[in-house]
N, C-alpha and C positions, 0 to 999 in steps of 0.2 A: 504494500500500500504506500503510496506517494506520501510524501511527509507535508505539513504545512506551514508554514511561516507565519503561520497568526500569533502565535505564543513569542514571537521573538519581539522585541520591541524595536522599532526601526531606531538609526542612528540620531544622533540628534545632530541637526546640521554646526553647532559649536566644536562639536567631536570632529566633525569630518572637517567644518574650515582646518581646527589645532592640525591634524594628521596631513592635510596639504600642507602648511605653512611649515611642519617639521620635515617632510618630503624636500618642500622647496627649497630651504636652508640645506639641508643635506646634500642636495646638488649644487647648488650653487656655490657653496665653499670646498666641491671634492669630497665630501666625506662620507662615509657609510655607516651603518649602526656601530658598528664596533668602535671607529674613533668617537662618536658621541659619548658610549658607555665610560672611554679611556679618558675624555677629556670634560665629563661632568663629573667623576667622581661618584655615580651612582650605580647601582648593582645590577647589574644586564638581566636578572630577572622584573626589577625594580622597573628599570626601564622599558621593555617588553611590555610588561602589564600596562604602564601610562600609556602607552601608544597603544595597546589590544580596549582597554579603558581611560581614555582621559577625563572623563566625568569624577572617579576615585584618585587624581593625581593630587597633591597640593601642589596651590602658589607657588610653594619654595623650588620645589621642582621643577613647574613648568619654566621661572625665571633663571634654572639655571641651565635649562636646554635653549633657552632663547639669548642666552646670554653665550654660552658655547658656540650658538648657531646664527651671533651677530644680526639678529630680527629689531630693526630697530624700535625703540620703544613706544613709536605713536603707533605702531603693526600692533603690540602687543595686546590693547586692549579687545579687538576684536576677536580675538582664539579664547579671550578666558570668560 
């Protein structure tokens, strides 16, 4: 039997702007998950999970991927 997608909750379009604008940083300076995990200091499960969830990330966090990934600060209001 076919599965359904009703139980799932769609994305909230905040999450999906955050995960473009991490995307987009990520290209834009050359880099790949792994140099973000290396150069935010945060735990590659840690990180994984904001990006699989950014609804559950804190502030602290998102400011220290936007800050690794050079977003400039008037950008930044619009992802959180």
């Amino acid at each position: 039997m076919p599965r359904s997608n009703l139980a799932r909750p769609s994305p909230n379009r905040k999450d999906v702007a955050f995960n473009v604008a991490i995307a987009e940083g990520l290209l834009m300076n050359g880099m790949n998950k792994r140099d973000l995990i290396q150069k935010s200091g945060i735990s590659p499960s840690t990180v994984y999970n904001d990006l699989k969830h950014p609804d559950r990330m804190t502030v602290g966090r998102a400011r220290r991927y936007f800050d690794v990934l050079q977003i400039p600060s008037e950008k930044r209001g619009a992802y959180l």
